[in-house]
C-alpha positions in Angstrom: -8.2 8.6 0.4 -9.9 5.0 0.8 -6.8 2.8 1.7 -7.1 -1.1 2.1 -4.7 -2.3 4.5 -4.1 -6.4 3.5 -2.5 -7.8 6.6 -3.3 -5.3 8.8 -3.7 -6.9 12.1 0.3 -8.1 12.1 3.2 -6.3 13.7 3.4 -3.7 10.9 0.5 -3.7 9.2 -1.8 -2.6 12.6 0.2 0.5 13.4 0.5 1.2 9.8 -3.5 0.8 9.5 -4.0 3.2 12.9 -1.2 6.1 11.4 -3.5 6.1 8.0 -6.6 5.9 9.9 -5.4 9.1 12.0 -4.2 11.1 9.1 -8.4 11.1 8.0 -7.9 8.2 5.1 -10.8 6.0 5.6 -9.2 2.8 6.3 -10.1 -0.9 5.7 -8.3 -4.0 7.3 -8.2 -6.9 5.0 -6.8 -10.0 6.9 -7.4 -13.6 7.8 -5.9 -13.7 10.9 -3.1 -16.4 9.9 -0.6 -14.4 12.2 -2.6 -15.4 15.5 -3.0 -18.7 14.0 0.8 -19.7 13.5 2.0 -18.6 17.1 -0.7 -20.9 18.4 0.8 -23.4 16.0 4.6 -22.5 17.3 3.7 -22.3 20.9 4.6 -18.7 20.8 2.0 -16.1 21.4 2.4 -12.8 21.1 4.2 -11.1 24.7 1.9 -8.5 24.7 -1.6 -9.2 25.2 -3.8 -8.9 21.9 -7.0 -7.9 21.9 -9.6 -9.6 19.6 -9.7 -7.8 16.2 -13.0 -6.8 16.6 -12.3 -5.1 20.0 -9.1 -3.7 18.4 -11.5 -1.9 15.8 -13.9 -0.8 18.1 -11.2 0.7 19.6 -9.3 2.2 16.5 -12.6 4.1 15.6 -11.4 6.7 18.2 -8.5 7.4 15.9 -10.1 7.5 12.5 -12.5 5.7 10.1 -11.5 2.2 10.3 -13.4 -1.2 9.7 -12.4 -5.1 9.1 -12.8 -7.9 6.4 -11.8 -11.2 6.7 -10.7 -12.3 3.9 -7.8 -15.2 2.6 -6.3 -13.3 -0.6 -4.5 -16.0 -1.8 -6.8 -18.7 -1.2 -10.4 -16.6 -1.7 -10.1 -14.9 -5.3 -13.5 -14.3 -5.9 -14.3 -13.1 -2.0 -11.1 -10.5 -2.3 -12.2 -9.2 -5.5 -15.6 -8.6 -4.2 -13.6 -6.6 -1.1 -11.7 -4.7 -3.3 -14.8 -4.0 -5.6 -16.4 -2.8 -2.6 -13.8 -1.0 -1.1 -13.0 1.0 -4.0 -9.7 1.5 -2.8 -7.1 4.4 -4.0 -4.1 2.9 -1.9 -3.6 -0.5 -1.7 -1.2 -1.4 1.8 -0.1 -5.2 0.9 1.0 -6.6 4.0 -0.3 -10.2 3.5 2.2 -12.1 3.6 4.2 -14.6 6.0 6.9 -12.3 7.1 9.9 -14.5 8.9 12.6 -16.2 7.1 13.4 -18.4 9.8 9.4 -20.1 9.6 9.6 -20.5 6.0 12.8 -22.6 6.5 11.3 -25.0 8.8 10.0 -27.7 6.5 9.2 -28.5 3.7 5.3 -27.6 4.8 6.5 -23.7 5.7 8.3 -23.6 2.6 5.4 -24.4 0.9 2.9 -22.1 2.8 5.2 -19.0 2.2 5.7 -19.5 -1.3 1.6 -20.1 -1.8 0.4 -18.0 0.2 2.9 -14.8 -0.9 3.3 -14.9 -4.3 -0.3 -16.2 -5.0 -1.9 -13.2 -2.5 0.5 -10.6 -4.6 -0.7 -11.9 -8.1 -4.1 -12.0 -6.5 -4.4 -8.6 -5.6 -2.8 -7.4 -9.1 -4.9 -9.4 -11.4 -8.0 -9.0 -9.4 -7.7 -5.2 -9.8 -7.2 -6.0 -13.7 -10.0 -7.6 -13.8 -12.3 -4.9 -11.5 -10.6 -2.3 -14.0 -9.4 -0.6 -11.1 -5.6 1.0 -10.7 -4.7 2.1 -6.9 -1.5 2.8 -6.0 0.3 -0.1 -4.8 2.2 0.1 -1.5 4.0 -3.2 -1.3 6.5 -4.2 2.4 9.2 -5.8 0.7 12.7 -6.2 2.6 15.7 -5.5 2.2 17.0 -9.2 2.2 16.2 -8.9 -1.5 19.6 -7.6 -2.7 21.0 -10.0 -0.2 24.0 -9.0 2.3 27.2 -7.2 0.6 28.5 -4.3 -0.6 29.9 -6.0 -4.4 28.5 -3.1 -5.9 29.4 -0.8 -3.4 26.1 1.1 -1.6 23.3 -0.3 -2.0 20.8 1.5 -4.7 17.1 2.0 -3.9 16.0 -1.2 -6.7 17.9 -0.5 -9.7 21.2 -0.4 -10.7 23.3 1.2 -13.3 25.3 -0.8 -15.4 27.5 -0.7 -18.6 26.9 -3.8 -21.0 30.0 -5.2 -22.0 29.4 -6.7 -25.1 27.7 -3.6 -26.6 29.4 -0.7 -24.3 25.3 0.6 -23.7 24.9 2.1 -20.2 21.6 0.7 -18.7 19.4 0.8 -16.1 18.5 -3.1 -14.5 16.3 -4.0 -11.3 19.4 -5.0 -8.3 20.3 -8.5 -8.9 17.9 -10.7 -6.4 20.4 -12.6 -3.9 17.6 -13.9 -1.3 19.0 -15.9 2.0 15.8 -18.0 2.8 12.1 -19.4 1.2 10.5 -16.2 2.4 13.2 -13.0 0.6 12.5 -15.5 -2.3 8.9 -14.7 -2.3 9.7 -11.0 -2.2 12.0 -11.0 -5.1 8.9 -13.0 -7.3 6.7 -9.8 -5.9 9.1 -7.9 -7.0 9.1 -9.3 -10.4 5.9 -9.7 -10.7 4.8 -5.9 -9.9 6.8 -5.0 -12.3 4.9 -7.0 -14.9 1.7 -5.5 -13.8 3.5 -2.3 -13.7 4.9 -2.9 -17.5 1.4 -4.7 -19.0 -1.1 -2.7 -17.3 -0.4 0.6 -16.3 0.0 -0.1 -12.3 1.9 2.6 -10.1 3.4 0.7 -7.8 6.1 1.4 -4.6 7.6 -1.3 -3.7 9.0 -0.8 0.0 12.3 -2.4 1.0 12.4 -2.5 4.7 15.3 -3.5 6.7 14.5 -5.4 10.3 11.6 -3.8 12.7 12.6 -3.3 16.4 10.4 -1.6 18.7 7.5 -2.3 20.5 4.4 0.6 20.3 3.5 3.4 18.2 2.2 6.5 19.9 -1.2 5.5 18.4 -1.0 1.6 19.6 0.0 3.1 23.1 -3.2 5.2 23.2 -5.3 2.6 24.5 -4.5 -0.7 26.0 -7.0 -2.6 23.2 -5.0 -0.8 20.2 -1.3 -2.4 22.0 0.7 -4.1 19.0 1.8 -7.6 19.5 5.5 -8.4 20.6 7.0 -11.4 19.6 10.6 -12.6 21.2 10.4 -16.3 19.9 13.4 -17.7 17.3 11.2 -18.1 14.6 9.2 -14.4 14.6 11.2 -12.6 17.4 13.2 -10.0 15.9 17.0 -9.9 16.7 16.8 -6.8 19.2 13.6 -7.2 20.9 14.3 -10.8 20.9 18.1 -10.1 22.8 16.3 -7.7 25.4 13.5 -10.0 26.3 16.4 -12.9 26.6 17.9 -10.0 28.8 15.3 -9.4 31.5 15.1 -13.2 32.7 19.2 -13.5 32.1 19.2 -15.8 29.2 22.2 -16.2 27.4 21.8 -13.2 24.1 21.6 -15.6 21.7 24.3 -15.0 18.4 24.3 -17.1 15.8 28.0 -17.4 14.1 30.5 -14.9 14.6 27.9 -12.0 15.1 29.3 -10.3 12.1 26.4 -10.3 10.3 25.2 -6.5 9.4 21.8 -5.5 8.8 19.8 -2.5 8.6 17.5 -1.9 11.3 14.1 0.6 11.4 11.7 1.5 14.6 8.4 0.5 14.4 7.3 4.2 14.4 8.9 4.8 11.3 7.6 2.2 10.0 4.0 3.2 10.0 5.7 7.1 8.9 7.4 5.5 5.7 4.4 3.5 5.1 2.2 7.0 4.8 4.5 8.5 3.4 4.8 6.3 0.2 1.2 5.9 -0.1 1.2 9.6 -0.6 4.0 9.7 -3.0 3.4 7.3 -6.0 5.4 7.1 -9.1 4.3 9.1 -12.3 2.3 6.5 -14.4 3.7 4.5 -17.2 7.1 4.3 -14.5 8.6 0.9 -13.3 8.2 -0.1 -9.8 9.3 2.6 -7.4 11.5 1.2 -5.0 12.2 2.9 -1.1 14.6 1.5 1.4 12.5 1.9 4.3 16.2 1.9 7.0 17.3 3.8 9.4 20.8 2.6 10.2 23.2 -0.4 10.2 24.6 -2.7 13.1 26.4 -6.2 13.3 24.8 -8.7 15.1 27.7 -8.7 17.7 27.5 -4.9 18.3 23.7 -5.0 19.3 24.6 -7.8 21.7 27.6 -6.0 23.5 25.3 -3.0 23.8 22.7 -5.4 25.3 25.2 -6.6 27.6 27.1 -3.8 28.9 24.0 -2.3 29.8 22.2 -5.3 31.7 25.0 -7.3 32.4 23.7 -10.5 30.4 26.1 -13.1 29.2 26.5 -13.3 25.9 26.2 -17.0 24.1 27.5 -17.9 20.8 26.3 -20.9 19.2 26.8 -22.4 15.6 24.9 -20.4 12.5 22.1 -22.3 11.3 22.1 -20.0 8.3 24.2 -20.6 5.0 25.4 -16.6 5.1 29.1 -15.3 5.4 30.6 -15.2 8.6 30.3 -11.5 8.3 29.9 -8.1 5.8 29.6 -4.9 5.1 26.8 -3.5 4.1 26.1 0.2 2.9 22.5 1.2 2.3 20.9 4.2 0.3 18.3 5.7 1.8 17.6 9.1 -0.2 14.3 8.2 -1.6 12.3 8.5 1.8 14.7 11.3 3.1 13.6 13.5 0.4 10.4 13.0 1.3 11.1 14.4 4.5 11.9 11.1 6.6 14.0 11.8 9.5 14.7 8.1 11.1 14.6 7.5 15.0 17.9 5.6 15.6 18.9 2.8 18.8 19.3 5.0 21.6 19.6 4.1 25.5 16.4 5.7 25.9 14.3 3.4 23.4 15.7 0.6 24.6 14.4 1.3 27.7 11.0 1.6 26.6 11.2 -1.9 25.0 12.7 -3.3 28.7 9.5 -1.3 30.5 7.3 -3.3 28.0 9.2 -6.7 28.2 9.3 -5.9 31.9 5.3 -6.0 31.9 5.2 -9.6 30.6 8.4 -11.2 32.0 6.2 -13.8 33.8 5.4 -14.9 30.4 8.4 -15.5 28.5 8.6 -18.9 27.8 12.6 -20.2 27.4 11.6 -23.0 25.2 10.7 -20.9 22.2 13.7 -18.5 22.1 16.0 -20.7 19.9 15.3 -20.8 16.4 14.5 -24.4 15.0 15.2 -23.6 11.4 18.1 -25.0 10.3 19.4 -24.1 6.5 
């Protein structure tokens, strides 16, 4: 297959772009390079050392057929439709968009950025194929912080829910109310919305992938040579909660828990990441079908209990401080995960072990952590 991979030099879309790339796909990377860009803005570089993105595809070429355009796909219409024309793509990979809740809460210039640049570069990409007369499959990394953080409805569906109408006693079939927590799950409920306009109008088979939080450093591809390494980032803003509490770890900073630490979420390796990703792109739906919605998840932990595992194992304090966040103190939360199994997804779950390869990693680097970057600055 010809896959374009928008976003593909960021923390999911590279390994993502390498797995494709190894399975024979002839891959291209479609990004602008705003990821480097913000951590310059934020002071907070990637941990990991990251090779320029033409050395990374010099590189990658070892793997697979891979190559690069930069391109803005929300701010360059007519340059991404002559990509896409070019590319002639059968999968489409959308990564492209600003991926942390805690930037787009910043101000009211990140708000503004993550709305233009996510829902603009996802109704760029769909009306630019209407217009090239061109229907790829769609492969679009949503999140999970769609359906927001409860169990009202019990587990949560993969997208849709069944319902009974009260005033007319009809059982139906609706998309899972959207309950976003910051600017950026907003922007994935509008994707959401709109794919399934371009799904509805126009024929499009879309999967729209619902991915919980991303923990991990490396793929086995990204390990293969030190110019493929993925970036790590550990800062408040893009750090992830895990890899964020053991880099705090290795120079004995305080793990850092917002509120009461009884927040759940559902957590997914990196690895499986770049699996789920291949494995939707070579699943669609049948055409004419709504959006096709995966949870991409692996398993569930509170805050709290990720930081006591932290800590018993390293000794590190644990330090509570006030929750920035408007979100209950704590909840329950109960995630479907059958779409992706039944394709044959077995997830790799937090062990000892992987921890440990994210401490050898962190360990690498620990002249470089920077204690002035670890606390968020968003406030909401």
């Amino acid at each position: 297959m010809k896959v374009a991979v928008l976003g593909g030099d960021g923390f999911c879309g590279w390994p993502s772009a390498l797995q494709l790339a190894s399975e024979g796909h002839k891959v291209t990377v479609v990004d602008n390079l705003s990821r480097r860009q913000i951590s310059e803005k934020l002071s907070a570089p990637s941990l990991t050392p990251i090779r320029p993105i033409q050395d990374r595809i010099a590189a990658a070429k070892n793997i697979g057929e891979i190559a690069f355009e930069y391109c803005d796909i929300a701010r360059d219409y007519d340059g991404f439709k002559r990509v896409l024309a070019t590319v002639q793509p059968d999968v489409v990979v959308h990564f492209a968009e600003q991926r942390s809740a805690p930037y787009s809460m910043l101000s009211s210039s990140e708000r503004t950025y993550t709305v233009d640049n996510n829902v603009s570069g996802t109704n760029n990409l769909m009306s630019a194929l209407v217009d090239l007369q061109l229907r790829p499959h769609i492969v679009h990394l949503g999140t999970m912080g769609v359906y927001g953080y409860n169990d009202d409805f019990g587990e949560i569906p993969e997208g849709y829910l069944d319902i009974e109408v009260l005033q007319t006693q009809k059982k139906v079939t609706i998309p899972y109310p959207g309950n976003p927590g910051s600017i950026y799950h907003l922007t994935k409920v509008l994707d959401h919305q709109l794919m399934q306009f371009y799904a509805k109008n126009w024929g499009f088979q879309i999967t729209d992938l619902h991915q919980g939080i991303v923990w991990g450093t490396d793929t086995e591809l990204t390990k293969s040579d030190p110019a493929l390494m993925n970036r790590f980032d550990y800062d408040g803003e893009y750090g992830t909660v895990l890899n964020r509490m053991i880099s705090q770890a290795q120079i004995g900073f305080p793990l850092t828990v917002y509120g009461s630490g009884g927040q759940s979420r559902a957590f997914i390796h990196i690895q499986d990441t770049a699996r789920c990703v291949s494995l939707a792109a070579h699943n669609p739906p049948e055409a004419g079908q709504p959006v096709q919605v995966f949870n991409q998840v692996a398993e569930v932990h509170t805050v709290s209990d990720l930081a006591d595992m932290i800590s018993s194992k390293t000794g590190t304090k644990i330090g509570y401080l006030d929750n920035p966040r408007k979100e209950a103190a704590q909840n329950s939360l109960r995630v479907s995960n059958e779409g992706l199994r039944s394709l044959g997804f077995e997830p790799i779950r937090l062990t000892d072990n992987l921890m440990g390869e994210i401490e050898e990693t962190v360990g690498k680097y620990a002249d470089k952590l920077d204690k002035d970057v670890i606390l968020s600055n968003a406030r909401w």
